[in-house]
mmJSON file of the N, C-alpha and C atoms, coordinates in Angstrom:
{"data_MODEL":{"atom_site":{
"group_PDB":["ATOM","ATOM","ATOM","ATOM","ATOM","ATOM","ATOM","ATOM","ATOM","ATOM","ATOM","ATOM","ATOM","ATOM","ATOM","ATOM","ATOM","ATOM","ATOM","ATOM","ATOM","ATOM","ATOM","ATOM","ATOM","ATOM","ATOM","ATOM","ATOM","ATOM","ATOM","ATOM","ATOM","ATOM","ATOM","ATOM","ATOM","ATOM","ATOM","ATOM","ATOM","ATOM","ATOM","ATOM","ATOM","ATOM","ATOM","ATOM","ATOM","ATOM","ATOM","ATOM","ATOM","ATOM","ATOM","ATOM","ATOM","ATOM","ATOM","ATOM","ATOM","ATOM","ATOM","ATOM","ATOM","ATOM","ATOM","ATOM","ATOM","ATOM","ATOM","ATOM","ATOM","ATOM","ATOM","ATOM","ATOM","ATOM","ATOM","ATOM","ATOM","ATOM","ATOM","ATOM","ATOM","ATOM","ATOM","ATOM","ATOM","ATOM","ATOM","ATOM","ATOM","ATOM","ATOM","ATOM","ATOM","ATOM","ATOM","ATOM","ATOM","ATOM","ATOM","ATOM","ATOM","ATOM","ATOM","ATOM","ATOM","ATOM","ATOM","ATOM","ATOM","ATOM","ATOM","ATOM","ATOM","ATOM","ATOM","ATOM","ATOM","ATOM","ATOM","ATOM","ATOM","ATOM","ATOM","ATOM","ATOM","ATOM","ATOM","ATOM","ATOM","ATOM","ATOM","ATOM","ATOM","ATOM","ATOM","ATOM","ATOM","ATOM","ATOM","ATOM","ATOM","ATOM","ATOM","ATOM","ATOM","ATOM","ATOM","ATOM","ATOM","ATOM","ATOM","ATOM","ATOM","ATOM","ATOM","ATOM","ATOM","ATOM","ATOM","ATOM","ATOM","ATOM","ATOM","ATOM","ATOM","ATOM","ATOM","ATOM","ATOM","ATOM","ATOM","ATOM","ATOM","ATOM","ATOM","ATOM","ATOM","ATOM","ATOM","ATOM","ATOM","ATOM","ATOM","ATOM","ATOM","ATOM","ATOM","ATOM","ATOM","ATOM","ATOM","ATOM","ATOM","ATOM","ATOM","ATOM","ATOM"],
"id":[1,2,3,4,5,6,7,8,9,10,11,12,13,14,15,16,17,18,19,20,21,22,23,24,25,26,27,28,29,30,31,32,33,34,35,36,37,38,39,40,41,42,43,44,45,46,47,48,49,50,51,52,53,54,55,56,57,58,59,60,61,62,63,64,65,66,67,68,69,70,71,72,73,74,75,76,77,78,79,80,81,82,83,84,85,86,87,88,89,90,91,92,93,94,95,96,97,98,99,100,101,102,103,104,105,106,107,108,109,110,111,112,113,114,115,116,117,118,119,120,121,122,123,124,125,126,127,128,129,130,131,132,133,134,135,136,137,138,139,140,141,142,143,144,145,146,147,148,149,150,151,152,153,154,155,156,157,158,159,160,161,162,163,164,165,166,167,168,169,170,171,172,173,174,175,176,177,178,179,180,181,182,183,184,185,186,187,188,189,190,191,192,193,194,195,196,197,198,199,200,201],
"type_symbol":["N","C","C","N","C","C","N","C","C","N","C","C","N","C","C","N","C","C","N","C","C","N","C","C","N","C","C","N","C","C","N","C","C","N","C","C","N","C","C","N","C","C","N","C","C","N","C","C","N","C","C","N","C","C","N","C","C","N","C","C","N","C","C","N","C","C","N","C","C","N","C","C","N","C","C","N","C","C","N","C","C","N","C","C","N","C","C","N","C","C","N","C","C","N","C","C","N","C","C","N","C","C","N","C","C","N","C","C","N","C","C","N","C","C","N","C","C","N","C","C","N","C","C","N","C","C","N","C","C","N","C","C","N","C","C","N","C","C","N","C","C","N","C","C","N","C","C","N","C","C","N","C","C","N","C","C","N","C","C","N","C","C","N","C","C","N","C","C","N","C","C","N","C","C","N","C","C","N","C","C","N","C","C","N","C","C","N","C","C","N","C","C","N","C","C","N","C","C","N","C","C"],
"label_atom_id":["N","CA","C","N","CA","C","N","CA","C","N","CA","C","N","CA","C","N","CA","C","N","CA","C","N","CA","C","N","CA","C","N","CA","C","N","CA","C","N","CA","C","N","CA","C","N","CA","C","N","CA","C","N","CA","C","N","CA","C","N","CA","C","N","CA","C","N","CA","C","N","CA","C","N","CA","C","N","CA","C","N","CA","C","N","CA","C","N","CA","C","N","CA","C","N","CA","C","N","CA","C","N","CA","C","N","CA","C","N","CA","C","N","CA","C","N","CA","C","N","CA","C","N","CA","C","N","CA","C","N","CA","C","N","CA","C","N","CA","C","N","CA","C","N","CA","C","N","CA","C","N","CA","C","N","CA","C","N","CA","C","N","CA","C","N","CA","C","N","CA","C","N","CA","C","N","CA","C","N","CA","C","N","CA","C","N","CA","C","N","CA","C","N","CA","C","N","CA","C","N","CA","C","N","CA","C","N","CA","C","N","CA","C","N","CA","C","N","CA","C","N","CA","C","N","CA","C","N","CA","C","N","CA","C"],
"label_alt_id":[null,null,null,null,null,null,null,null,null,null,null,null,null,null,null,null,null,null,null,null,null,null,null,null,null,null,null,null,null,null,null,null,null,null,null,null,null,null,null,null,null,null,null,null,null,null,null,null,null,null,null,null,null,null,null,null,null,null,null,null,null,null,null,null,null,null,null,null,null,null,null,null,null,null,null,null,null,null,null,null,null,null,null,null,null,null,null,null,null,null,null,null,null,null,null,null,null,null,null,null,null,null,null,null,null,null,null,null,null,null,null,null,null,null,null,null,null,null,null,null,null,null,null,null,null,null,null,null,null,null,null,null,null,null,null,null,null,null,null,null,null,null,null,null,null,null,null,null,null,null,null,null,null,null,null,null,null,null,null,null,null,null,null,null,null,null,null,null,null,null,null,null,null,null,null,null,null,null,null,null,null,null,null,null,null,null,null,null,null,null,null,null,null,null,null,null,null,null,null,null,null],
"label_comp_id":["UNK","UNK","UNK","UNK","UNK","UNK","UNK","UNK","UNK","UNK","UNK","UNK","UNK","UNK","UNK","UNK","UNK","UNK","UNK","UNK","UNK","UNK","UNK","UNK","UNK","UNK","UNK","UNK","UNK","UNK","UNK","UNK","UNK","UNK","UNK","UNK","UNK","UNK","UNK","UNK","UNK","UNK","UNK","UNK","UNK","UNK","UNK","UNK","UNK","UNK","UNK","UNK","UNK","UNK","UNK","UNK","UNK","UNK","UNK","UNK","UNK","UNK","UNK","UNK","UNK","UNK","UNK","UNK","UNK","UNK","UNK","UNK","UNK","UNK","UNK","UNK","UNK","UNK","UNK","UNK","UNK","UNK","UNK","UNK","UNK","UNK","UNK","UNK","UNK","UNK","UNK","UNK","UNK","UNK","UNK","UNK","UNK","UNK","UNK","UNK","UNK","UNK","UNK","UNK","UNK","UNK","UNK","UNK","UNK","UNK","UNK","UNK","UNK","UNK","UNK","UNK","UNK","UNK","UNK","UNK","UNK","UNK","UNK","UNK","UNK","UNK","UNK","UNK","UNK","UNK","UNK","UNK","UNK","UNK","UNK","UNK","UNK","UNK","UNK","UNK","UNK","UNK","UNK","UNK","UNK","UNK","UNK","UNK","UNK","UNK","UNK","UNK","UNK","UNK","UNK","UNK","UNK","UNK","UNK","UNK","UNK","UNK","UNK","UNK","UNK","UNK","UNK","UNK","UNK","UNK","UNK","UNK","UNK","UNK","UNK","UNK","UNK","UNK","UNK","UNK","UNK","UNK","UNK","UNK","UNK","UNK","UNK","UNK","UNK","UNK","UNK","UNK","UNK","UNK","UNK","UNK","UNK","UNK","UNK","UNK","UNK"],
"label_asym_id":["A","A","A","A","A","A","A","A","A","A","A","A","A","A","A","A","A","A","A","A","A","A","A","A","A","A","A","A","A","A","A","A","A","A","A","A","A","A","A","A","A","A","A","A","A","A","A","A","A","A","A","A","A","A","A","A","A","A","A","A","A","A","A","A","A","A","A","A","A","A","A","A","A","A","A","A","A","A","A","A","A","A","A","A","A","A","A","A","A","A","A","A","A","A","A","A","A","A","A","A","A","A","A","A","A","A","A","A","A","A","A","A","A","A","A","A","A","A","A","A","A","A","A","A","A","A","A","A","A","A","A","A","A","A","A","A","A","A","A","A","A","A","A","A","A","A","A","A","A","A","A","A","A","A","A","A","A","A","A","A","A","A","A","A","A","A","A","A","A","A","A","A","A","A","A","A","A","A","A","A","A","A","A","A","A","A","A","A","A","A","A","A","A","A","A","A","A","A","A","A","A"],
"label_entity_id":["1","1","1","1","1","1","1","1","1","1","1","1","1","1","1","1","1","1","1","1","1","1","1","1","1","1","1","1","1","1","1","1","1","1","1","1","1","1","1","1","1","1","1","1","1","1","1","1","1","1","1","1","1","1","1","1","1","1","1","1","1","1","1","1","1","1","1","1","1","1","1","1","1","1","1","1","1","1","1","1","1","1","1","1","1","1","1","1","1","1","1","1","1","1","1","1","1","1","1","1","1","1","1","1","1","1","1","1","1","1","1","1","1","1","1","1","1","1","1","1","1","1","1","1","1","1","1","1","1","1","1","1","1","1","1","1","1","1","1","1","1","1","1","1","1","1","1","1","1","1","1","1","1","1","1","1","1","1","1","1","1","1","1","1","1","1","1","1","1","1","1","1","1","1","1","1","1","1","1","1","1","1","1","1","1","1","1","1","1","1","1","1","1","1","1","1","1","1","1","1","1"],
"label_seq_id":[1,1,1,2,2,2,3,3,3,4,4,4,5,5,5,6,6,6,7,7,7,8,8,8,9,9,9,10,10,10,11,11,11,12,12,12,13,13,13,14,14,14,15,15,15,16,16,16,17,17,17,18,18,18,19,19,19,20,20,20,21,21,21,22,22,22,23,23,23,24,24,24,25,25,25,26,26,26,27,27,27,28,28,28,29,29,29,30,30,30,31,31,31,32,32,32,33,33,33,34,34,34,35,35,35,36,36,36,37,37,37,38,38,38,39,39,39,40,40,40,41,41,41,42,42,42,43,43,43,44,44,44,45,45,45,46,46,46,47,47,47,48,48,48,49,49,49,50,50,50,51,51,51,52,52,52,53,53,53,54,54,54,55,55,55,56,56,56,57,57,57,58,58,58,59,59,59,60,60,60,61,61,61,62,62,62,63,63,63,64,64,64,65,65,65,66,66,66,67,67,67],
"pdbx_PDB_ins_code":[null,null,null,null,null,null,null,null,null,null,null,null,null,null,null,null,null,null,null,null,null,null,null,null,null,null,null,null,null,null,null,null,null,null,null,null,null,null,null,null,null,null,null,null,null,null,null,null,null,null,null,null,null,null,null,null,null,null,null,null,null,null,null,null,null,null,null,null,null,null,null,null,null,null,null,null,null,null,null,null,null,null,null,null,null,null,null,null,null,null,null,null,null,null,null,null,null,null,null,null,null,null,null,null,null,null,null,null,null,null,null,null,null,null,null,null,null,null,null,null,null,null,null,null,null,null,null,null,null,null,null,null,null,null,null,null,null,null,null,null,null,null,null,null,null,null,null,null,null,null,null,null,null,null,null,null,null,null,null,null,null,null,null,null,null,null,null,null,null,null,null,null,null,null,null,null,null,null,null,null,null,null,null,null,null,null,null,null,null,null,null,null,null,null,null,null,null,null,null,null,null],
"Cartn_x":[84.786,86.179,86.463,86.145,86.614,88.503,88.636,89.027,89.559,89.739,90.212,91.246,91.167,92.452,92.727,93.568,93.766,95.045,94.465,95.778,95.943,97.106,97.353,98.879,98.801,100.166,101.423,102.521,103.957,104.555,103.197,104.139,104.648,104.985,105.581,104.529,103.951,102.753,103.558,103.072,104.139,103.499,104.117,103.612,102.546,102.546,101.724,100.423,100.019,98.926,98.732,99.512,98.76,98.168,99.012,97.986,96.467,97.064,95.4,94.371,95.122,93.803,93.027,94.611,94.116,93.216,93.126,92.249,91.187,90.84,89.77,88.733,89.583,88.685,88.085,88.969,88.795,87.358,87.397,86.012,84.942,85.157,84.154,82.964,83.748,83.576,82.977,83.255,82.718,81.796,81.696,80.382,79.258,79.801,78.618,77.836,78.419,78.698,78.685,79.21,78.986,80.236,81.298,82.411,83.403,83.769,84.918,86.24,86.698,87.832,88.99,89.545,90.415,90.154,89.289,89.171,89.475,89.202,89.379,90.424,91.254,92.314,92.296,93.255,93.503,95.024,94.85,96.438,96.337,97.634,97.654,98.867,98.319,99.438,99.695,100.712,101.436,102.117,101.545,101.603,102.719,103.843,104.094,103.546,103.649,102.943,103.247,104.398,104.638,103.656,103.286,102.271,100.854,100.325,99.053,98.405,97.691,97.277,95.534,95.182,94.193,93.482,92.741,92.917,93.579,94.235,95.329,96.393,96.674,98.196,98.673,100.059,100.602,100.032,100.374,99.893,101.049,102.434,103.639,103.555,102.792,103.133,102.021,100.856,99.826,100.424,101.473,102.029,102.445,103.337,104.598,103.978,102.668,102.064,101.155,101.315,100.307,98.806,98.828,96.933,96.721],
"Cartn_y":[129.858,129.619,128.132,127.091,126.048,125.444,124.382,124.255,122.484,121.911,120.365,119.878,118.044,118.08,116.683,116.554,115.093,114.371,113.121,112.209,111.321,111.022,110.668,109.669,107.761,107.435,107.921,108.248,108.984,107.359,107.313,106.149,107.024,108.291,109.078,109.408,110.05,111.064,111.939,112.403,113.6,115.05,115.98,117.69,117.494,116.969,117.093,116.524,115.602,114.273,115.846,116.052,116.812,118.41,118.546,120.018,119.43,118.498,117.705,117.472,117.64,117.281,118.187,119.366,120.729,121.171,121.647,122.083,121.461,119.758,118.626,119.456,119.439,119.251,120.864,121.74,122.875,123.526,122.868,123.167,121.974,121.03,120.587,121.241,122.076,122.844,124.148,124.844,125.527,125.533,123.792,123.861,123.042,122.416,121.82,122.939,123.703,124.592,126.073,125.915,127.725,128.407,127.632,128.434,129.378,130.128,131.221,130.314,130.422,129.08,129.885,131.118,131.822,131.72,131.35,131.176,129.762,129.029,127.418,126.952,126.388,126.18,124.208,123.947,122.565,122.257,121.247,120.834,119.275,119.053,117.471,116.853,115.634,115.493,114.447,113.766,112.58,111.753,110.615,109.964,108.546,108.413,107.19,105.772,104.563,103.611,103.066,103.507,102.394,103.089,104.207,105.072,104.851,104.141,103.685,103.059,102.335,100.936,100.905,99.715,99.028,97.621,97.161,95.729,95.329,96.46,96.265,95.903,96.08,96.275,97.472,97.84,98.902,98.469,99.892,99.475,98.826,99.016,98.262,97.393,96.446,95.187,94.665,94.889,94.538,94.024,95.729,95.347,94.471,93.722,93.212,91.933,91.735,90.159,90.008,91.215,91.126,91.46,92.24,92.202,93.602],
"Cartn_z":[113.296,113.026,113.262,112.301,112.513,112.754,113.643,113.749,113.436,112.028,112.007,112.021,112.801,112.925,112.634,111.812,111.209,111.523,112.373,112.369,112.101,111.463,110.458,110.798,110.395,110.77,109.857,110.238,109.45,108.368,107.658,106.862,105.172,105.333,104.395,103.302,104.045,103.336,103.192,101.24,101.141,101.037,100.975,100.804,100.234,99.11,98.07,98.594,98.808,99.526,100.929,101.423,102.777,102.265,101.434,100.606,100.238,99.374,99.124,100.549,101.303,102.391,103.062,102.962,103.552,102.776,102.119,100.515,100.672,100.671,100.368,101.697,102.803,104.376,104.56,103.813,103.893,102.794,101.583,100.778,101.317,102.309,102.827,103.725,104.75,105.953,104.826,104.043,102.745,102.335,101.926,100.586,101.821,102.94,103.716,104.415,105.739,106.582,106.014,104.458,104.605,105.402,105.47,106.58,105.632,106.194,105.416,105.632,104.479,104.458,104.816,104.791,105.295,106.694,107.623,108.715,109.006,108.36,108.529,108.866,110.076,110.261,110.054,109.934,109.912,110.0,110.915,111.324,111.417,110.719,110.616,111.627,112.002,113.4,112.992,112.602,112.061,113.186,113.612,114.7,114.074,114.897,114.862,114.718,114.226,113.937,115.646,115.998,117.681,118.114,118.398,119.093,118.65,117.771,117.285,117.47,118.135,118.337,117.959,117.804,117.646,118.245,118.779,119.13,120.006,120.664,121.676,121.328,120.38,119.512,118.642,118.666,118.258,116.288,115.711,114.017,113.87,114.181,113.851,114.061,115.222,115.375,114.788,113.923,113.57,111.887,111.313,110.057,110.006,111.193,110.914,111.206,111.709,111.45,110.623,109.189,108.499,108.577,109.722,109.699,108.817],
"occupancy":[1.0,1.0,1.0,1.0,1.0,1.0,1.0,1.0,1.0,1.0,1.0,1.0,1.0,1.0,1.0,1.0,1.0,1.0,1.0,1.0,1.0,1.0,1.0,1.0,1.0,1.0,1.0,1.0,1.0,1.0,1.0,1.0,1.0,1.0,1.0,1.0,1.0,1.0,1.0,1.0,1.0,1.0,1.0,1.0,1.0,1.0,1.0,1.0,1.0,1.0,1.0,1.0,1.0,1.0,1.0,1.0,1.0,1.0,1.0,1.0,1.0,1.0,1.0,1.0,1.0,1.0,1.0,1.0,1.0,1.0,1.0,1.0,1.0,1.0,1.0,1.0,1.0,1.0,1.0,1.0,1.0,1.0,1.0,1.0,1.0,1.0,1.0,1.0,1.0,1.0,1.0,1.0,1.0,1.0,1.0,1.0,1.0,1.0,1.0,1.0,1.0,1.0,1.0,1.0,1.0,1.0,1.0,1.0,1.0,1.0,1.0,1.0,1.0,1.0,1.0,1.0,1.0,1.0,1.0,1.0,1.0,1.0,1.0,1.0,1.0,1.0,1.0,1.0,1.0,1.0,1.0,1.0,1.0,1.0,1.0,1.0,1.0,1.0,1.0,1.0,1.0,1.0,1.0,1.0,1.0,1.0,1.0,1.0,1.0,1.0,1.0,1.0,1.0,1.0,1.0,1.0,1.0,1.0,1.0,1.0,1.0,1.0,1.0,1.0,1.0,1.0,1.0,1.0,1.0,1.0,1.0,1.0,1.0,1.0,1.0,1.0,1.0,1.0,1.0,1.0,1.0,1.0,1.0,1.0,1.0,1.0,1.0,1.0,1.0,1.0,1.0,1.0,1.0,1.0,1.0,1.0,1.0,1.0,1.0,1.0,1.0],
"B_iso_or_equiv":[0.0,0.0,0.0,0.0,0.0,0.0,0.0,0.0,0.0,0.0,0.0,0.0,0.0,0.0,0.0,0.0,0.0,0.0,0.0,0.0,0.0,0.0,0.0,0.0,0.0,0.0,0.0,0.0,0.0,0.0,0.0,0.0,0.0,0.0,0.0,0.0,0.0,0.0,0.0,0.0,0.0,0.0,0.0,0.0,0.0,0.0,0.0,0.0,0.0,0.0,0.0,0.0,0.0,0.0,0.0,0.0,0.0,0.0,0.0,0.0,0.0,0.0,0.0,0.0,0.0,0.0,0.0,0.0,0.0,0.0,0.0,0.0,0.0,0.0,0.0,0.0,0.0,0.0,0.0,0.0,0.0,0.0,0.0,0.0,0.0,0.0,0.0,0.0,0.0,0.0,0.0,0.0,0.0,0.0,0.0,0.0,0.0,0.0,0.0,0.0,0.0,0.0,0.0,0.0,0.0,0.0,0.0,0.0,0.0,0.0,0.0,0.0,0.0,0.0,0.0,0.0,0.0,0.0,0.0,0.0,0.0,0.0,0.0,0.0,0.0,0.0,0.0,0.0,0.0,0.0,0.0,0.0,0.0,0.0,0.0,0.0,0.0,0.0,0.0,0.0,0.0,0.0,0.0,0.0,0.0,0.0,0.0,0.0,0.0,0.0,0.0,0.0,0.0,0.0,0.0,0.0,0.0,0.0,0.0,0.0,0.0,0.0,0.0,0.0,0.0,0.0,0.0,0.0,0.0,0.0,0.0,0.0,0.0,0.0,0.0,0.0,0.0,0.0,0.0,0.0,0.0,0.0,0.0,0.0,0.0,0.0,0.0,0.0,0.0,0.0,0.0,0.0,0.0,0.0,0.0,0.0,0.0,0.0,0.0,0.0,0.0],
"pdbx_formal_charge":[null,null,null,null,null,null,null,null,null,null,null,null,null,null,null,null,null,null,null,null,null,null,null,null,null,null,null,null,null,null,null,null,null,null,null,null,null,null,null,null,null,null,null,null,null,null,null,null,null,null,null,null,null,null,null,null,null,null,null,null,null,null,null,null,null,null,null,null,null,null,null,null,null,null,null,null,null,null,null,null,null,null,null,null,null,null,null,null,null,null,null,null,null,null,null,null,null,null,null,null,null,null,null,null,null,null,null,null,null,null,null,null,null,null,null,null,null,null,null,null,null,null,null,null,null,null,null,null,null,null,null,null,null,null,null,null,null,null,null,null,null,null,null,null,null,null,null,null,null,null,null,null,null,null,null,null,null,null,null,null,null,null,null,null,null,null,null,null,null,null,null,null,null,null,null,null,null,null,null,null,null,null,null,null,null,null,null,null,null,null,null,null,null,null,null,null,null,null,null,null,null],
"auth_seq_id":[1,1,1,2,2,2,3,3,3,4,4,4,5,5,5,6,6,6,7,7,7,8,8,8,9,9,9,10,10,10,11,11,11,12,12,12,13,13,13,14,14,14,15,15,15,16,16,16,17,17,17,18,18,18,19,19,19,20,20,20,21,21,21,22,22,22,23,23,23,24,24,24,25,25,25,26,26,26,27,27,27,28,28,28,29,29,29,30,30,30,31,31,31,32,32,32,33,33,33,34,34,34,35,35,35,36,36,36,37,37,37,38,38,38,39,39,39,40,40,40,41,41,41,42,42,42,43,43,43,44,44,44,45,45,45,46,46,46,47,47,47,48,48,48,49,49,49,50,50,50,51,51,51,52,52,52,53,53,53,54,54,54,55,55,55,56,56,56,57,57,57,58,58,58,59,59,59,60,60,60,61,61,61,62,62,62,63,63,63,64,64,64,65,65,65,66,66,66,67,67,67],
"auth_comp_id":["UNK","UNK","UNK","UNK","UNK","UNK","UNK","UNK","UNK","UNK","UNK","UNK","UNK","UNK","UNK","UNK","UNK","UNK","UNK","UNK","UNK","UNK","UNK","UNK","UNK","UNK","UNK","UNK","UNK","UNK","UNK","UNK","UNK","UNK","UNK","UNK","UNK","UNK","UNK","UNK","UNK","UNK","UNK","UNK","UNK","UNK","UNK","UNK","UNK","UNK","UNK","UNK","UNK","UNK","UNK","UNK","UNK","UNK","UNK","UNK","UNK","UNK","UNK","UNK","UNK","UNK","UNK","UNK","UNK","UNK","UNK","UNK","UNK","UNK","UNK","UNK","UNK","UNK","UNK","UNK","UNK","UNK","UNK","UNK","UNK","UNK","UNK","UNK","UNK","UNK","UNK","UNK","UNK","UNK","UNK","UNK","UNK","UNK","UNK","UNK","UNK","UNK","UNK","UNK","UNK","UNK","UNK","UNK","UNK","UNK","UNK","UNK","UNK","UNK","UNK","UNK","UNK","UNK","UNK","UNK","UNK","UNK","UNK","UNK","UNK","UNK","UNK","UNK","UNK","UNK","UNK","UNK","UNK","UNK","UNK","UNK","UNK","UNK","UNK","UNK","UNK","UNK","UNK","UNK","UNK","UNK","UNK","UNK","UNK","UNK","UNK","UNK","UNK","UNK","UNK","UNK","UNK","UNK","UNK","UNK","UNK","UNK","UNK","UNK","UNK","UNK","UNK","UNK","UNK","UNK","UNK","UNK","UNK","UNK","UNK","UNK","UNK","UNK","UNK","UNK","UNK","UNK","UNK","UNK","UNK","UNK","UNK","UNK","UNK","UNK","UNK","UNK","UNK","UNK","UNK","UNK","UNK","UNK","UNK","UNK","UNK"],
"auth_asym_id":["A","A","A","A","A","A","A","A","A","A","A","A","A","A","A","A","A","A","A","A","A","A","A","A","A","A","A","A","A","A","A","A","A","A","A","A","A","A","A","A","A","A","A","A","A","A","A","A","A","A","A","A","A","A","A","A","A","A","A","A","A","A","A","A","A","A","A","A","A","A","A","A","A","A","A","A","A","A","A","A","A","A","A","A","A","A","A","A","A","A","A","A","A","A","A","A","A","A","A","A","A","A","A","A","A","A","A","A","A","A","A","A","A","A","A","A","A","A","A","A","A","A","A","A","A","A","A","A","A","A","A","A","A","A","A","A","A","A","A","A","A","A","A","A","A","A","A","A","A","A","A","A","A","A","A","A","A","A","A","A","A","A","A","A","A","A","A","A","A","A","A","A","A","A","A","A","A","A","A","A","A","A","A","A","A","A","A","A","A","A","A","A","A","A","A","A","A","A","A","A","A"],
"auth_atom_id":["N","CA","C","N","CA","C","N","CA","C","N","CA","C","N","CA","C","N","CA","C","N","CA","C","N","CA","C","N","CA","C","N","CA","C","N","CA","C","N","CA","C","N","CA","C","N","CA","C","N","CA","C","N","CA","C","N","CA","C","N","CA","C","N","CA","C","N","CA","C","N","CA","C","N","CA","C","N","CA","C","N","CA","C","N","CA","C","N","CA","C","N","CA","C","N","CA","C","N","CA","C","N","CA","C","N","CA","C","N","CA","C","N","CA","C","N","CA","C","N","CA","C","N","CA","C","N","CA","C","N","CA","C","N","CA","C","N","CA","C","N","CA","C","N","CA","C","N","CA","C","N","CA","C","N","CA","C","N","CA","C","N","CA","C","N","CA","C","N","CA","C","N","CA","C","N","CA","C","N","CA","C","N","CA","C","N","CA","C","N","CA","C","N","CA","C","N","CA","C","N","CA","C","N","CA","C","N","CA","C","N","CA","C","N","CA","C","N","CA","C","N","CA","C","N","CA","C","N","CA","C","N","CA","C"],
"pdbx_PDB_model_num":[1,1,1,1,1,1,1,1,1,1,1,1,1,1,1,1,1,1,1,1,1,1,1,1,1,1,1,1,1,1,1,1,1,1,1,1,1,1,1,1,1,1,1,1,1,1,1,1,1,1,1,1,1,1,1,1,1,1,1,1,1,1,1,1,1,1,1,1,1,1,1,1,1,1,1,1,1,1,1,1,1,1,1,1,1,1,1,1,1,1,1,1,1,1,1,1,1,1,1,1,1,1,1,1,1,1,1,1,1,1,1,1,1,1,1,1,1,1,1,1,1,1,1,1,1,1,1,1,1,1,1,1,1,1,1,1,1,1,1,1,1,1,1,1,1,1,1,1,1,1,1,1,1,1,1,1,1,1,1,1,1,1,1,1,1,1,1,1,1,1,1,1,1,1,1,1,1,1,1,1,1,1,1,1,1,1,1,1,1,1,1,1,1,1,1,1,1,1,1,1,1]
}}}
């Protein structure tokens, strides 16, 4: 019973783009693994950009100097 979990920053990913992923990650775990995709759970967690960081900087303050 897999369990994936994708996060992802909230810069307005829409329904559509996150069906696509559920579906994409879900015949991965399928056609690699052999998994029963009715078992396959996947949850996407959409994280703030202030809450993100890299480099020791938030992704917001990375956008907002261009990197």
């Amino acid at each position: 019973m897999p369990f994936i979990n994708i996060k992802i920053t909230d810069d307005n990913v829409t329904s559509e783009q996150k069906q696509q992923l559920i579906q994409g990650v879900t015949q991965v775990m399928v056609d690699v693994l052999g998994k029963n995709p009715e078992r396959t759970f996947v949850v996407i967690d959409e994280v703030n950009t202030d809450n993100w960081g890299i480099g020791g900087e938030s992704i917001t303050s990375r956008r907002q100097q261009g990197k």
